[in-house]
C-alpha positions in Angstrom: -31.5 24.1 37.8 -32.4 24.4 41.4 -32.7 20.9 43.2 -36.1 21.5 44.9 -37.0 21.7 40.9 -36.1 18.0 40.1 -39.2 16.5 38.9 -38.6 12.5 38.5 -42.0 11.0 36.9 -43.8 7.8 38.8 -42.0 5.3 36.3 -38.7 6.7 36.8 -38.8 6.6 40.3 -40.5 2.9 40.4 -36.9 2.1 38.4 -34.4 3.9 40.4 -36.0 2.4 43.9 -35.6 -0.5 42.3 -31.7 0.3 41.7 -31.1 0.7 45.1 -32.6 -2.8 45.8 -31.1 -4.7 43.3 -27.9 -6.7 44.2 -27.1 -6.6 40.4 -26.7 -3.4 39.6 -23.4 -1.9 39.7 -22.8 0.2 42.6 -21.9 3.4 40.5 -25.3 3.3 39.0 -27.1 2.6 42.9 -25.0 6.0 43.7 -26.6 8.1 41.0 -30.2 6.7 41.7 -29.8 7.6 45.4 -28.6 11.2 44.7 -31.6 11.8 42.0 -34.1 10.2 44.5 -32.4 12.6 47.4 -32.2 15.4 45.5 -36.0 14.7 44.4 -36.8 14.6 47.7 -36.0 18.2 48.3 -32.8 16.9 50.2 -31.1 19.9 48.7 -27.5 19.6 46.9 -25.8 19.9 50.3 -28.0 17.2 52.1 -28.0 15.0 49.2 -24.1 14.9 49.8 -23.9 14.2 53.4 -27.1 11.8 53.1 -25.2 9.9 50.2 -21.7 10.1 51.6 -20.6 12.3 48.0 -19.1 15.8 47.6 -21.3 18.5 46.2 -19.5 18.8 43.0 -21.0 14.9 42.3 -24.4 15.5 43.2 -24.5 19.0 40.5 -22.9 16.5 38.0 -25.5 13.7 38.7 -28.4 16.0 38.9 -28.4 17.8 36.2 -27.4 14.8 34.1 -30.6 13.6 34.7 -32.4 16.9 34.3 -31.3 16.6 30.9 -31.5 13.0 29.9 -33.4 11.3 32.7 -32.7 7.8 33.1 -30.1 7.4 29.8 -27.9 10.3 31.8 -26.9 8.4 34.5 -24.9 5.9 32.5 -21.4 6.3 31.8 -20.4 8.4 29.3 -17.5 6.6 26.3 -14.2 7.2 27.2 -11.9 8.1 25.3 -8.7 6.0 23.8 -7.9 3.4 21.1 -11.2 1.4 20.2 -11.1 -2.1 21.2 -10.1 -5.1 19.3 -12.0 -7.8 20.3 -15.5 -7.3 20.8 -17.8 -8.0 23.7 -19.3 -11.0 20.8 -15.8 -12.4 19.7 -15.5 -13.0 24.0 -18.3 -14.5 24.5 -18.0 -16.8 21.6 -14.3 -17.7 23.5 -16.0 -18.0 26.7 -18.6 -20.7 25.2 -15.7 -22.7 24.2 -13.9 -25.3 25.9 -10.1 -24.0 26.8 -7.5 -25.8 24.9 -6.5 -29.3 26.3 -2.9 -27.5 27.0 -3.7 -25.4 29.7 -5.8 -28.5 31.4 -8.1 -26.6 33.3 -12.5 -27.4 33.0 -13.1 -23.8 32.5 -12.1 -19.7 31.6 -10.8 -17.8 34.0 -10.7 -13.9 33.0 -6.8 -14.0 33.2 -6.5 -17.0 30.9 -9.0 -15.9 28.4 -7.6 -12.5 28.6 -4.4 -13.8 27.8 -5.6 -16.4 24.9 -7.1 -13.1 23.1 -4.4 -11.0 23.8 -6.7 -8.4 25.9 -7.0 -7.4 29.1 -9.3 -9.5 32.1 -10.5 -6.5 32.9 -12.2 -6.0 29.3 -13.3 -10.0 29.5 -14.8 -9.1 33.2 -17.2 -6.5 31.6 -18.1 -8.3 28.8 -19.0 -11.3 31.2 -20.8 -8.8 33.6 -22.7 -7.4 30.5 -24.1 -10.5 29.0 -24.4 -12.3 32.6 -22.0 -15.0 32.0 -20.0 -16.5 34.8 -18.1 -19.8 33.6 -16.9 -20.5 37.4 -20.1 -21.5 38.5 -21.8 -25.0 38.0 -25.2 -26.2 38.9 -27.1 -29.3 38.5 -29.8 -30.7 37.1 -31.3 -34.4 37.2 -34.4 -35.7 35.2 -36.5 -38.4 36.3 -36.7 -41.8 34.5 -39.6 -43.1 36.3 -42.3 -44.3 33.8 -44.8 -43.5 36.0 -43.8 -40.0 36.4 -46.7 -38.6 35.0 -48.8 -40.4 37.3 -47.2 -40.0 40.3 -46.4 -36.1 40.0 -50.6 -35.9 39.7 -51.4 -38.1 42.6 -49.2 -36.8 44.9 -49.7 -32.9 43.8 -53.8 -34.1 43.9 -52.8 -34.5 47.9 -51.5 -31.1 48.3 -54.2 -29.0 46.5 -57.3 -30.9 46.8 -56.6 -33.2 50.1 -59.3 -36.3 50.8 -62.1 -35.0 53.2 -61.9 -36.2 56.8 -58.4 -37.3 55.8 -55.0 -35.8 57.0 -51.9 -35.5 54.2 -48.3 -36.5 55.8 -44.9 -36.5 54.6 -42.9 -38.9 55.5 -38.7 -38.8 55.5 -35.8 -39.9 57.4 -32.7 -37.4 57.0 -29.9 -39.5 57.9 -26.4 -40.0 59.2 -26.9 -36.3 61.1 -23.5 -35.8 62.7 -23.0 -34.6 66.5 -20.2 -32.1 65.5 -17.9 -30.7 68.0 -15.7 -27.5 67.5 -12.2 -28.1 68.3 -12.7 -24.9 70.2 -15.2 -22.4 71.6 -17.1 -20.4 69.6 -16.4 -16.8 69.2 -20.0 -15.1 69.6 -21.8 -12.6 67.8 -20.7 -9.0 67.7 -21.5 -5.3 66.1 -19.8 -5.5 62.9 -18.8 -9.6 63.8 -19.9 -12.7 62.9 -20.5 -15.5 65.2 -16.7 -17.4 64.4 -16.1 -21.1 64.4 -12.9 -23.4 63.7 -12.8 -25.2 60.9 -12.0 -28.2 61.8 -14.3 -30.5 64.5 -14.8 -33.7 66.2 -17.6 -36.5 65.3 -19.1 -37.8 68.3 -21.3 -39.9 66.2 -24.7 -39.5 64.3 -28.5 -40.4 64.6 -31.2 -40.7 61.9 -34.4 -38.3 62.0 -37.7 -39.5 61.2 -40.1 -36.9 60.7 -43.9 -36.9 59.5 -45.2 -33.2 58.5 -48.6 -32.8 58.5 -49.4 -29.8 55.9 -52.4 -28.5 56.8 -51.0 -27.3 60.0 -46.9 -28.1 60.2 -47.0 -30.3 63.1 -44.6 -32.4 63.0 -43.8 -35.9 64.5 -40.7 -37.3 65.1 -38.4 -40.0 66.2 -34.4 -40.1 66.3 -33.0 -43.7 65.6 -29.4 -45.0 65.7 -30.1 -47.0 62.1 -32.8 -46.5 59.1 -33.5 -49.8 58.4 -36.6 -51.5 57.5 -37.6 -51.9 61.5 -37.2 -48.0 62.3 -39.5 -47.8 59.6 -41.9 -49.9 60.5 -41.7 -48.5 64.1 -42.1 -44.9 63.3 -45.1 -45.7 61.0 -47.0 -46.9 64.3 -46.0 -44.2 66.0 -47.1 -42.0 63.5 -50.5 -44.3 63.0 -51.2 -43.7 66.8 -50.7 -39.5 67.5 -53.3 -39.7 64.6 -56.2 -42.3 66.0 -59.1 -43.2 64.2 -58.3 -41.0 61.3 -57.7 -41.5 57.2 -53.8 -40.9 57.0 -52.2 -40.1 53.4 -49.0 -40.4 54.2 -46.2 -39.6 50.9 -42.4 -40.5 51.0 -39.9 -41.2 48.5 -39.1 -45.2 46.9 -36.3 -46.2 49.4 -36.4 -49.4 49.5 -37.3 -49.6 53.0 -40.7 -48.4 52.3 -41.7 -51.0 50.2 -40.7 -54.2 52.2 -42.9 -57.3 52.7 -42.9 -56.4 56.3 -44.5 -52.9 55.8 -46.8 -53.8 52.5 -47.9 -56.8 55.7 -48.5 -54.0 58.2 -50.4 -51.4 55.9 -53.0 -54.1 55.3 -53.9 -54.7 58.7 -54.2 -51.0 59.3 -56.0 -50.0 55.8 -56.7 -46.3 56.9 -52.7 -45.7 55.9 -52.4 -45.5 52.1 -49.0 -44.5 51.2 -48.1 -42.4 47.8 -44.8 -42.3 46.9 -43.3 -39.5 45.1 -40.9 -40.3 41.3 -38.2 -41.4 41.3 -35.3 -39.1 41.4 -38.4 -36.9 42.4 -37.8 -36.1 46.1 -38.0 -31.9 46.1 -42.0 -32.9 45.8 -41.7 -34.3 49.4 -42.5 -30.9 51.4 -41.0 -32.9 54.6 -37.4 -32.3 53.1 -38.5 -28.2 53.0 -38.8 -28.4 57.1 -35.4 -30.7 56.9 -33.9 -27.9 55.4 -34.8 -25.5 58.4 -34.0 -27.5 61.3 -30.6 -28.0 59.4 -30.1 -24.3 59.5 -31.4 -23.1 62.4 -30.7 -25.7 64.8 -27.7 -28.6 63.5 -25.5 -26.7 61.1 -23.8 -24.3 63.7 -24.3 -26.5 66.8 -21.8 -28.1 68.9 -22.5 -31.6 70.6 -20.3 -33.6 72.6 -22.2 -36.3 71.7 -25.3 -37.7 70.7 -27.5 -38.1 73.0 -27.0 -33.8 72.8 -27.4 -34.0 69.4 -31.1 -35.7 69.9 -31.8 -33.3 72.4 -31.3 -30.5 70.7 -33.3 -31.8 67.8 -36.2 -32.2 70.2 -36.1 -29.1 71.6 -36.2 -27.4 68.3 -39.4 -29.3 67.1 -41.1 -28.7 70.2 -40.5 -24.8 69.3 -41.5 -25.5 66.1 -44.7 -27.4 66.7 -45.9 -24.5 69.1 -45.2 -21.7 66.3 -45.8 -24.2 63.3 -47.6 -23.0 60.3 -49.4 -24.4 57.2 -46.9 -25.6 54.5 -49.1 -24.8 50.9 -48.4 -26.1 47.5 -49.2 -23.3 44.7 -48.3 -25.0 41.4 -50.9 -27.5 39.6 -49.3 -30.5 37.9 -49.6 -29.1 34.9 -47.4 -26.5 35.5 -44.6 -28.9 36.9 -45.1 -31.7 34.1 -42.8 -30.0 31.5 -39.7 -29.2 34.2 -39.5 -32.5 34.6 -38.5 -34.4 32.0 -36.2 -33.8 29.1 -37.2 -31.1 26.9 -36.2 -30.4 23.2 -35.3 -26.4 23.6 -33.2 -24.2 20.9 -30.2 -23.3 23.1 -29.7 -26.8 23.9 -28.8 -26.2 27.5 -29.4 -29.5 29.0 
């Protein structure tokens, strides 16, 4: 069949762009989908080779494979050879059990399972890839025990979606103990083809605590470094906060360290009765959009600085939010509380995973 005759149908196509996006498909298979789409494309089969970086002999095979099978023709055809005996089940049913206390390690390795079967790792590595099960990797999880979960999860999502007329929402946090780190030698810069470099190890030159107030309908943020986060800092960003925003309703929400909740501040709040705090569960801080904009100053401004001390360290942490409060944008909660109730507690579920 001539390539400028490859016809690929709409839905064929949507799945073979989508090939050559996905980091999960196997980069045999993002091959074939770029030579049918090239060859589609009236590329022709000598293009299609030097386009893809194949010989011509590939793109014939690969074409007319899918001239004659579509999709189902790109896959890998069995190869020949004794038939295997354990199968892709019997692994996985291995893999889901802990190893023997003998070998003292927490979890399968290829190699070890490999050799407890009497296989090969390579036949365990494509029966992990196929079912999508990867026993080096470990992630957390952590449920809330506050009995006023419920409560607090609807007040505080309320805020976000359906904010108090006349009245501004703020998030309130400290991030603390934020190191001034100093490379134990220059930095190696950015290059074609090379990363910005950095040693490994560094020097502490001390560390300072951020206080930071988002306000969501715009971004804005206000802020105020402090060498402790006690009770006093607290108290003192609070009025700082209470006086960039004059004469206006303030719901300000913040997590249940202790510090929030001291006689001194309860004493405070009831003088100035236009601050109503709401604070998020416990164990409950994601719901705190103030530690989203913690997590970009962290990575575009601290993680891969280099202060000789502190007082660069605050520097640099103005300077950023000063950027950021010229180019700030809206932070905007999508999910109802409905939606988030049943993530956040403990959950009777078949596969018993938690």
């Amino acid at each position: 069949m001539p390539s400028s005759g490859l016809m690929v149908s709409g839905e064929d196509r949507a799945i073979l762009e989508s090939w050559t996006r996905s980091r999960a498909i196997r980069a045999s298979h993002v091959e074939r989908a770029r030579i049918v789409l090239a060859v589609a494309d009236g590329h022709g089969t000598a293009g299609t080779a030097r386009l893809v970086g194949v010989s011509r002999p590939t793109v014939i095979k690969w074409r007319d494979r899918f001239a004659a099978h579509g999709l189902t023709g790109l896959d890998d055809e069995p190869r020949p050879g004794r038939p295997k005996i354990v199968d892709d089940a019997s692994i996985i049913a291995a893999t889901l059990e802990p190893p023997p206390g003998t070998l003292a390690v927490t979890h399968w390795s290829s190699r070890l399972l490999g050799r407890h079967l009497g296989i090969g790792d390579a036949t365990v590595a494509r029966a992990w890839r196929k079912y999508h099960v990867q026993p080096w990797r470990q992630e957390t999880f952590k449920f809330s025990t506050d009995p006023e979960l419920e409560a607090k999860v609807r007040d505080v999502v309320g805020l976000y979606l359906n904010p108090p007329e006349k009245a501004l929402v703020l998030c309130v946090d400290e991030k603390s103990q934020i190191q001034a780190l100093n490379r134990t030698a220059p930095m190696l810069p950015l290059r074609p083809g090379l990363p910005e470099k950095a040693t490994h190890d560094y020097k502490r030159n001390g560390t300072t605590t951020l206080f930071a107030a988002l306000e969501i309908a715009t971004g804005k943020v206000t802020d105020q470094c402090y060498d402790r986060h006690g009770k006093a800092e607290f108290l003192d960003f609070l009025k700082k906060v209470a006086k960039a925003y004059p004469r206006r309703e303030l719901h300000v929400v913040l997590d249940n360290y202790h510090t929030h909740k001291h006689a001194e501040v309860n004493a405070w709040l009831a003088r100035n009765p236009r601050i109503t705090l709401h604070f998020t569960p416990t164990s409950g801080s994601w719901l705190n959009l103030v530690e989203v904009f913690f997590g970009i100053i962290t990575r575009q401004a601290i993680r891969r600085g280099s202060f000789d001390n502190v007082k660069q360290l605050v520097t640099a942490i103005r300077r950023f939010i000063d950027g950021w409060n010229d180019r700030c944008h809206p932070f905007t909660w999508t999910k109802t509380a409905d939606q988030i109730l049943p993530h956040t507690t403990r959950q009777r579920t078949s596969d018993a995973r938690h």
